[in-house]
RODO-2510 file (C-alpha; in nm, 4 decimals, decimal comma):
residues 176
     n   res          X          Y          Z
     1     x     0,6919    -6,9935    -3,6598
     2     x     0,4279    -6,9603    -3,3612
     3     x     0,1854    -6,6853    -3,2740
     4     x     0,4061    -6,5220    -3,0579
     5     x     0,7028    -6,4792    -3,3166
     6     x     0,4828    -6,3280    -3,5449
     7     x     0,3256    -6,0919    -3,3529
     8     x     0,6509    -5,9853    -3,2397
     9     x     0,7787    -5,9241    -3,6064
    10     x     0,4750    -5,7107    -3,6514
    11     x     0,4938    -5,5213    -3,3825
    12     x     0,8544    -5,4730    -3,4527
    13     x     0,7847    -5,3403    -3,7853
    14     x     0,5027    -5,1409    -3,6900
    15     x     0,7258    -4,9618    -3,4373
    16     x     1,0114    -4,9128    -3,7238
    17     x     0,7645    -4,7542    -3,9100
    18     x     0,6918    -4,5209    -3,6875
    19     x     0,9929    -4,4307    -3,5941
    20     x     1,0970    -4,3747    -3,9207
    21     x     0,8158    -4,1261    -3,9380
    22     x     0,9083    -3,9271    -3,6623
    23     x     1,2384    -3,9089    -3,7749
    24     x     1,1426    -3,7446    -4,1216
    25     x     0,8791    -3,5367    -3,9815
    26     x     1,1335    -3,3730    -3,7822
    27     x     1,4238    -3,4126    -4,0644
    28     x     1,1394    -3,1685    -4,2712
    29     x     1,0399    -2,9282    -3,9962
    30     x     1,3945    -2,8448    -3,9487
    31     x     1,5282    -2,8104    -4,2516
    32     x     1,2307    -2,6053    -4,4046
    33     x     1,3297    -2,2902    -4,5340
    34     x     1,2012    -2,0069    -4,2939
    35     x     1,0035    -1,7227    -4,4860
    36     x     1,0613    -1,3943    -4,3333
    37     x     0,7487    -1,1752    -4,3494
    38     x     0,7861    -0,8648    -4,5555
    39     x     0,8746    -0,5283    -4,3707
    40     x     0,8990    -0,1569    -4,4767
    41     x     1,1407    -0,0928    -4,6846
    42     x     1,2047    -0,4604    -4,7646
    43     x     1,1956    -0,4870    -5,2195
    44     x     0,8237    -0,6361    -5,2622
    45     x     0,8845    -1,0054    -5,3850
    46     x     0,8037    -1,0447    -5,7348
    47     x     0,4966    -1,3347    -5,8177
    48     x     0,3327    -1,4370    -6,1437
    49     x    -0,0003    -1,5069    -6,1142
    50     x    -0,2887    -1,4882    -6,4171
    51     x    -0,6337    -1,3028    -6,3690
    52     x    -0,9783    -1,4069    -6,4059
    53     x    -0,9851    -1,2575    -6,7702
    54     x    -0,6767    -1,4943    -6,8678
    55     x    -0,4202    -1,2014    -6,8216
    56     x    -0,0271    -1,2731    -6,6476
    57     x     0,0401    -1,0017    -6,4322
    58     x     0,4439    -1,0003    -6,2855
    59     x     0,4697    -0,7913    -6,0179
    60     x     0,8725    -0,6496    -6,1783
    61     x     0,6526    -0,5056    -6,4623
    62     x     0,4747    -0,2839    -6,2714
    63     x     0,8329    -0,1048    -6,1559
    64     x     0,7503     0,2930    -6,2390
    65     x     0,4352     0,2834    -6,0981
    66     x     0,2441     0,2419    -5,7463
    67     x     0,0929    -0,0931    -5,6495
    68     x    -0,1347    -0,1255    -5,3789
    69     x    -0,1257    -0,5201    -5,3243
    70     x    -0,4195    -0,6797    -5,1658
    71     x    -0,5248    -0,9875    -5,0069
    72     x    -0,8506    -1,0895    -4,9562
    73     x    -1,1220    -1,3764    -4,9358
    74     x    -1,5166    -1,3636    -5,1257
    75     x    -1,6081    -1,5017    -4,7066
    76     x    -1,4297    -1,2062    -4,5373
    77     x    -1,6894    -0,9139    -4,4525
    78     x    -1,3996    -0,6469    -4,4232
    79     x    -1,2427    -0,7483    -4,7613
    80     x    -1,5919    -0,7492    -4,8922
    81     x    -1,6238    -0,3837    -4,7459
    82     x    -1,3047    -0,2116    -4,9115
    83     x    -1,3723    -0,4009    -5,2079
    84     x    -1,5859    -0,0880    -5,3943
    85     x    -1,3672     0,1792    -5,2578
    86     x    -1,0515    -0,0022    -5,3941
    87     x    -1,2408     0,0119    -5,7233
    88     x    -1,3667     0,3970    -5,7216
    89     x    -0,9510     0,4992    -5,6152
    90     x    -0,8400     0,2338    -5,9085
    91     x    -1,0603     0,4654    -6,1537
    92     x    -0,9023     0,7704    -6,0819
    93     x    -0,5525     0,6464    -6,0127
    94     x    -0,5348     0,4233    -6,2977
    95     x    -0,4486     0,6726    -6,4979
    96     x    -0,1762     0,8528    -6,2363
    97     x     0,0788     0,5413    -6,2099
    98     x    -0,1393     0,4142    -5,9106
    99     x    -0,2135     0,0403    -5,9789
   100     x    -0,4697    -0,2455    -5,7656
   101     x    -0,3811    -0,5673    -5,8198
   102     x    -0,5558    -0,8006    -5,6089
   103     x    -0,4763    -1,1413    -5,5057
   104     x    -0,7307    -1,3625    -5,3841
   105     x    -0,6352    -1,6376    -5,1445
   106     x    -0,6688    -1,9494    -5,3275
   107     x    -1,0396    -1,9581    -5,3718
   108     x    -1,2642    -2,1073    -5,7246
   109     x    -1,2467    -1,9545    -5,9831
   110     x    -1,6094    -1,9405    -6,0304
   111     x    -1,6740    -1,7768    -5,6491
   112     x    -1,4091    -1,4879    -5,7401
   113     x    -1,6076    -1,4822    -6,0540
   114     x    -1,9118    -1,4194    -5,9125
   115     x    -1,8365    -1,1374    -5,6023
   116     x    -1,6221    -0,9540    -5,9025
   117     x    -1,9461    -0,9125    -6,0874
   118     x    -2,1669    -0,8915    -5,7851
   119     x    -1,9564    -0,5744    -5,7068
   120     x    -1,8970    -0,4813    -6,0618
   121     x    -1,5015    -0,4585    -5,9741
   122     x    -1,2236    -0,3107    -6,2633
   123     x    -0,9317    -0,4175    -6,1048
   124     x    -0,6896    -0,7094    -6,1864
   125     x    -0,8001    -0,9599    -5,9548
   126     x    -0,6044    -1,2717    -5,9285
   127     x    -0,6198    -1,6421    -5,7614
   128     x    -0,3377    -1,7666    -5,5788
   129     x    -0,3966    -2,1565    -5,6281
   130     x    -0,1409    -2,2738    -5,4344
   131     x    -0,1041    -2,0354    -5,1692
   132     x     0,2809    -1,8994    -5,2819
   133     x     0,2434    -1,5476    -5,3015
   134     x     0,0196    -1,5734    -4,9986
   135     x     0,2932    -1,7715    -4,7954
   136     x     0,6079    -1,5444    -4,9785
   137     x     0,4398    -1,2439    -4,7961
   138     x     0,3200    -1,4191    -4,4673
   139     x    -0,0423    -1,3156    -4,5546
   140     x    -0,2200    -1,3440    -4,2219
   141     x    -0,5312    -1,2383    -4,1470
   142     x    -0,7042    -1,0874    -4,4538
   143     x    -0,7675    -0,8412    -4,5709
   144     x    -0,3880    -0,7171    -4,5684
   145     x    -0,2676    -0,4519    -4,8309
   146     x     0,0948    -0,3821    -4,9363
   147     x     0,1890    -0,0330    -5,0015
   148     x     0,5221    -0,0605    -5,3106
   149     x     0,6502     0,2213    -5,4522
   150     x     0,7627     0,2646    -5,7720
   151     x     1,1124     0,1214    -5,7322
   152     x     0,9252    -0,1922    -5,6041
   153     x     0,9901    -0,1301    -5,2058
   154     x     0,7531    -0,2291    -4,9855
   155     x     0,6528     0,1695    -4,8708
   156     x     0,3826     0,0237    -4,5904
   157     x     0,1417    -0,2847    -4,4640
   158     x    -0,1953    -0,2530    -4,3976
   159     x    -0,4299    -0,4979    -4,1591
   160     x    -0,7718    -0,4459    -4,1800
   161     x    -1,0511    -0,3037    -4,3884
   162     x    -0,9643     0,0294    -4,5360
   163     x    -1,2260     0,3210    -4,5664
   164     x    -1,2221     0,5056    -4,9519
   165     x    -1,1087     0,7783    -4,7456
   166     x    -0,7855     0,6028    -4,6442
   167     x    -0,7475     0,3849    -4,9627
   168     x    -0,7168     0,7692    -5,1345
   169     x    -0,4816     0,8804    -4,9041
   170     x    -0,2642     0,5449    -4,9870
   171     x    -0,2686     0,6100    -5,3365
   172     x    -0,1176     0,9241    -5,3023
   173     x     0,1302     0,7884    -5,0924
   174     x     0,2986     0,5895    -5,3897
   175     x     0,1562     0,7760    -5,6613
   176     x     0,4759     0,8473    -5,8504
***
């Protein structure tokens, strides 16, 4: 076999190759399943995820009470800005049915650690590793709070930092 014939082979199989990627690459981006983003009214999907004191928190068992759902990131200023008034509504709603749970966006465990102290937060805060609840919800930009009521609907969506002012006026909204 000369030069030629071999170079041709390769080339041949390098261009397979290729094809054959091109083919699965759109093979997967069609047959994905398409997430729908959550809209009022829409039953809030139910997630699993532990917090940073070792604690599983399933979004079903919180059905009775309100849940204001946030997202957020220890690098976003706004998040970083609601962050104390989310706590100081969490201490007097606690008690009322009104529940925080936050969910941060697949950050270490040790940086979560750290702003929680930082800003001496109460609330359940939990890391979504791999990005599910984030991408079940359509999570995008932070910080974005979900407003469920206590039969687990989605009541309201929030973009944006929220004032105490407004995070109070949530609460009340799905107090029960």
């Amino acid at each position: 076999m000369d030069k030629k014939q071999r170079r041709l082979i390769m080339r041949s199989a390098i261009l397979a190759l290729l094809g054959a990627a091109l083919v699965f690459s759109l093979y997967a981006n069609f047959t994905k399943d398409k997430v729908e983003a959550v809209q009022k009214g829409d039953m809030a999907r139910d997630f699993v995820l532990t917090d940073l004191d070792g604690n599983t928190h399933k979004l079903s068992d919180y059905k009775g009470q309100g849940v204001l759902l946030n997202f957020w990131g220890t690098w976003c200023k706004p998040c970083e800005y609601e962050m104390p008034f989310m706590d100081n509504q969490y201490q007097i709603y606690k008690e009322q049915g009104v529940q925080i749970l936050a969910v941060n966006v697949g950050e270490s465990n040790y940086s979560v650690k750290k702003f929680a102290e930082k800003h001496q937060l109460t609330f359940p805060i939990m890391i979504d590793k791999n990005k599910q609840v984030q991408t079940a919800y359509k999570v995008d930009p932070l910080p974005v709070t979900f407003l469920i009521d206590k039969n687990g609907r989605i009541v309201d969506t929030l973009t944006g930092s929220l004032s105490e002012e407004s995070i109070q006026k949530h609460m009340e909204r799905i107090k029960p």
